[in-house]
N, C-alpha and C positions, 0 to 999 in steps of 0.2 A: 579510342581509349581502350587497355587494356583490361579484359576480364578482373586481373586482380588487382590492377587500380582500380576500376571502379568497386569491387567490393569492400579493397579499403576506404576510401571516401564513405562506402554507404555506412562501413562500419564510423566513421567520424560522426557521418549525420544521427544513426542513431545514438552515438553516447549525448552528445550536445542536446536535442532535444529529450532523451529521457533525463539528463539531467535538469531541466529547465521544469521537467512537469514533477520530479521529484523535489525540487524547490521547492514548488508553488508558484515556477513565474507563468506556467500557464495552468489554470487551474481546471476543475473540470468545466465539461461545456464549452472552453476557449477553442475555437475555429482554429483550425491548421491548413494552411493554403501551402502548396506543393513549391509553387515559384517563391512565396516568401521566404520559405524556409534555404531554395536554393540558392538564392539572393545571397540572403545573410553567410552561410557559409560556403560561396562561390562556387557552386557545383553545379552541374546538369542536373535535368530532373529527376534519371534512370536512378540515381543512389541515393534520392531521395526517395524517391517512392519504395526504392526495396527497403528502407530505413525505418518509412512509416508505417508497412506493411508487416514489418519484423515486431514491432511496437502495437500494432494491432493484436498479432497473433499473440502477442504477451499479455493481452486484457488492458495497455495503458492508453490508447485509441480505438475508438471504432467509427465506423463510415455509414453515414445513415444514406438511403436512397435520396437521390435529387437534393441531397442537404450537405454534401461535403464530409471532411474528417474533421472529427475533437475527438480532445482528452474526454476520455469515456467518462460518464456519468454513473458512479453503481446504482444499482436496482437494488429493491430485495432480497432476490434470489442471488445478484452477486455476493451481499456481506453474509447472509446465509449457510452460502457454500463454503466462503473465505473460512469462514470460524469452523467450521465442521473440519476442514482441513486442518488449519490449524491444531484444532483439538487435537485431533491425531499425532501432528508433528510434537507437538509442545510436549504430552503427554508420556510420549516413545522418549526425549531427550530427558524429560525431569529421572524419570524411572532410570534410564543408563546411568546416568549422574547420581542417583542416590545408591548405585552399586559399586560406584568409581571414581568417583570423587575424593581429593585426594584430602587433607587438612587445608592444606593454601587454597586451595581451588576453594573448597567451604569459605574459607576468609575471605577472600577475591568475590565471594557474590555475595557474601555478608555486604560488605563495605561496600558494593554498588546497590544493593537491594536498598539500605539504609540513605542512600541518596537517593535514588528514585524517590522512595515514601518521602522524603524532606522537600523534593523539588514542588512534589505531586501538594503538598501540604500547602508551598506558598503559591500554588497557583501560576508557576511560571514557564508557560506550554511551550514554549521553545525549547528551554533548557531541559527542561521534564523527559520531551520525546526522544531527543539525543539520549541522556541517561535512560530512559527505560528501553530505547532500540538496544543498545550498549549492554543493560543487562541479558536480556532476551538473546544475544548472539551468545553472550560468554555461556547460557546455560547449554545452547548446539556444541560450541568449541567445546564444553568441558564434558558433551557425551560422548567422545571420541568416536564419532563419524562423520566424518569431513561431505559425504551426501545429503545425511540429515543434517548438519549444520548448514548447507549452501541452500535445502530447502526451507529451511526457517527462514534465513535472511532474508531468503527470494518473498517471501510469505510477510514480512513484516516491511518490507519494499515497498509491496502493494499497497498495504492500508495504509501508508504513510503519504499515498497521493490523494486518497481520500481526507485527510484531515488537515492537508495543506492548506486551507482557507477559512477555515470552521472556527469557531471560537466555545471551546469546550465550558460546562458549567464548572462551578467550582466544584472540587472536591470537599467529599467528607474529614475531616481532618482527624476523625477518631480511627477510622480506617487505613492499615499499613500491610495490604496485602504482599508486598514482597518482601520483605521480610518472614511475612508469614509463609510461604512457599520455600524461603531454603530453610526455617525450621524444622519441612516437612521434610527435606533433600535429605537436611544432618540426621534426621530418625532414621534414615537408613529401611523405613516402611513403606515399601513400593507402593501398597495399596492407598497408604496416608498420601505420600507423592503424587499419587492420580489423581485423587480425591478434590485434595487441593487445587491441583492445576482444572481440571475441571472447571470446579468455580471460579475459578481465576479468569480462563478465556471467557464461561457465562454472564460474567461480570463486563468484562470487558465487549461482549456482544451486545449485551443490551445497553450499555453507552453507546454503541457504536449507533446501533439503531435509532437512539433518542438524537444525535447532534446530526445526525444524515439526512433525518426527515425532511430539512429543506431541499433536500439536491432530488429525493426520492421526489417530493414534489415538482422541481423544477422539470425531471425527466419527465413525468406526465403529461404535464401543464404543454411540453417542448412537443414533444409526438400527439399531443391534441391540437394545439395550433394548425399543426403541418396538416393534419385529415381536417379540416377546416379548412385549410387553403388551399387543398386541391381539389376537395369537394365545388369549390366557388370556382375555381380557373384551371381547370382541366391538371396540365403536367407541371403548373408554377405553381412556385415554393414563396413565393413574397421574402419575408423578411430573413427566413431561415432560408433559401437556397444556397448552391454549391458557393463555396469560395470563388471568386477568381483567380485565374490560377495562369 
């Protein structure tokens, strides 16, 4: 097989599985087996694994010793770092946008801000997430940097595999932060605009925190098992060993 057919294939394997984990159909924790995956979409291993390997190095898998590859499980320190970054990015696009924004553009995140809050109101986390992804890009698109736009996206990608399975509480219904956010855009008040977003991502960390806890648990609970099980049988993994593959 040629070098750049197989990179194309590896490029096939990785769109397929990252879409599958951007779903939700494999969520975190779900075991990735090398030959299943080559199976499914008729390939050798080789562009599989640089597939999975490309997806690791993105933070969307990781490979525990003697335990195989999953969909990564965040930690603390993952949604930590996520938000700190974030802050950053969110931060830099609102402030260009409250310099440059044109009247329609102001309309255009009115009128999605105003959905979001509606969605966000009846509780309906599917439709919600779509619309608030959807806002969140148009404020990159409307800072006119096509890099900081592709790094929000990429940033709002990620968390989006974490709440694939989660069942969020309800919201506050008297609460309509986005709209509140492009009132600060239209002031034209860079300092108001940071301010805002600020608590905006704040807000959105310490939810994040609150609906993860069980996964943060599960990661513990997962890597105590394993030192438990090879404490008792030397280099076996019992229930958690590698995939077959």
């Amino acid at each position: 097989m040629s070098t750049a057919r197989e990179a194309t294939l590896a490029s096939e394997v990785y769109g397929v599985v990252r879409r599958r984990i951007m779903r939700g159909d494999l969520p975190p924790g779900q075991p990735i087996s090398r030959r299943t995956v080559a199976a499914e979409v008729r390939t050798s291993l080789l562009p599989v694994a640089e597939a999975l390997h490309r997806l690791e190095f993105e933070g969307l898998l990781e490979s525990r010793p003697r335990a195989g590859t999953r969909v990564r499980i965040p930690s603390h320190e993952d949604v930590k770092g996520h938000y700190v970054v974030r802050e950053a990015l969110e931060v830099q696009a609102a402030m260009r946008v409250a310099r440059a924004a044109s009247a329609s553009d102001l309309s255009r995140l009115r009128t999605q801000a105003e959905r979001v809050d509606a969605l966000r109101q009846r509780d309906d986390r599917c439709r919600f997430t779509t619309a608030h992804h959807g806002f969140h890009r148009r404020i990159g698109e409307c800072s006119r940097c096509p890099q900081l736009s592709d790094a929000l996206e990429r940033a709002h990608g990620f968390a989006a595999l974490w709440f694939s399975r989660l069942q969020v509480p309800p919201p506050d219904d008297s609460a309509t932060p986005h709209v509140q956010l492009v009132d600060a855009i239209a002031s034209r008040d860079e300092k108001a605009v940071a301010d805002a977003m600020r608590a905006h991502v704040a807000h959105g960390y310490e939810r994040a925190m609150e609906v993860l806890e069980p996964w943060f648990e599960l990661r513990v609970s997962s890597r105590t098992f394993q030192r438990r099980r090879r404490s008792r049988s030397g280099t076996r993994t019992g229930a958690l060993s590698r995939p077959r593959r």
